[in-house]
Steps between C-alpha positions, in 0.01 A plus 500: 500500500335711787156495534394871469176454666713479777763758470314772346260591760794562718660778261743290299470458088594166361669498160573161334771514222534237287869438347530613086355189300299401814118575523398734273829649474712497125801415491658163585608375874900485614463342853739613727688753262637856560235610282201351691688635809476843366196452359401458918693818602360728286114351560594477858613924414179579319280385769648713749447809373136448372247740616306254708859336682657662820869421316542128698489176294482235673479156281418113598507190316550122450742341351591614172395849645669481748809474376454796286485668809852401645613586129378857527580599864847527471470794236304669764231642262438848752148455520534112628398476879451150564507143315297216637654182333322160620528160376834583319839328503 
């Protein structure tokens, strides 16, 4: 994850979503699935037109996030300006 004491002094919000059945989230986890994937897209969506975001996403992760990322970026969720994938096959 980002560190926001980094990023937020320089005008960008960091939002950390954690997949359904993850974290405190209900539900139960289906790695890899359409359904995660659209789970992404439509978080990915609802960040972008929050009061406090300029409309660009950007995202970054490791591994396992990471390849959520290369899942989700051929939909081409509007709002999606930039993935950062590192550490990733």
């Amino acid at each position: 994850m980002v560190d926001p004491e980094k990023w937020v002094p320089h005008d960008y919000a960091c939002v950390r979503v954690d997949s359904r059945g993850a974290g405190c989230s209900s539900g139960f986890i289906d790695h890899f699935s359409p359904r995660e994937t659209k789970d992404f897209y439509d978080c990915i969506e609802w960040a972008g037109v929050q009061p406090w975001s300029n409309g660009k996403v950007g995202l970054n992760g490791i591994s396992y996030f990471g390849t959520n990322q290369w899942h989700v970026a051929p939909l081409q969720p509007p709002h999606l300006a930039a993935i950062c994938v590192w550490e990733n096959c």
